[in-house]
C-alpha positions in Angstrom: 0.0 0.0 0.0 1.6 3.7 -0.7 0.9 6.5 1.1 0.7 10.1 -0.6 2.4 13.1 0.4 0.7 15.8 0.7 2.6 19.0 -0.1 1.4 22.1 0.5 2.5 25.2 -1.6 3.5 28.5 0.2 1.8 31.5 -0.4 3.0 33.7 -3.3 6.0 36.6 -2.4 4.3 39.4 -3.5 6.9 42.6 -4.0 7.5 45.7 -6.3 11.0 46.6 -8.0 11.1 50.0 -6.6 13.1 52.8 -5.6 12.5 57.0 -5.0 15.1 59.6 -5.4 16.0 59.5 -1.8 16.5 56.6 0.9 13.6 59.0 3.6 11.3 58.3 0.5 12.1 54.8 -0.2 11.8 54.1 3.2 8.3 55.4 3.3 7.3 53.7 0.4 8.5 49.9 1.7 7.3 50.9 4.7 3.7 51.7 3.5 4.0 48.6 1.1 4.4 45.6 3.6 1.6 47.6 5.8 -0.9 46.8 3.0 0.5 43.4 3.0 3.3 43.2 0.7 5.5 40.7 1.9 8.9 41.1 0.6 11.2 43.6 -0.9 13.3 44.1 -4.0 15.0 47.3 -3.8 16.0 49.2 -7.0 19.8 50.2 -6.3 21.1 52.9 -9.2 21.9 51.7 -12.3 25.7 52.0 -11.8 25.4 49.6 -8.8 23.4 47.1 -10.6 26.0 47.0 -13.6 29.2 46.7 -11.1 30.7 50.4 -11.3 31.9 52.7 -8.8 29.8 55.1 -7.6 32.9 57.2 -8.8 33.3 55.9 -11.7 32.9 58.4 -14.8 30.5 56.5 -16.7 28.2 57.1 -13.3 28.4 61.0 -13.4 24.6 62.1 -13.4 23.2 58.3 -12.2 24.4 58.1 -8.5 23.2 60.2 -5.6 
């Protein structure tokens, strides 16, 4: 006789790619996110960060900051 598992899936992650112009308003977006129930974050860093450069590096003049 075989027995079945039973598995039971986990509720979806449910998060927005986002990011403001400063870390006060990014804070207060998150923050009024997970209070309506989000239930994860996936901060948007600046583009220079995402690709790997330097915040001083010259092809991230105008993108950083």
């Amino acid at each position: 006789m075989s027995q079945k598992t039973v598995q039971r899936d986990h509720p979806w992650l449910m998060r927005t790619y986002s990011g403001h112009s400063s870390a006060k308003a990014s804070n207060e977006l998150y923050r009024m996110n997970l209070n309506k129930g989000q239930t994860g974050l996936s901060v948007a860093f600046d583009l220079p960060t995402q690709t790997g450069y330097d915040s001083d590096h010259p092809l991230a003049r105008g993108e950083v900051g």
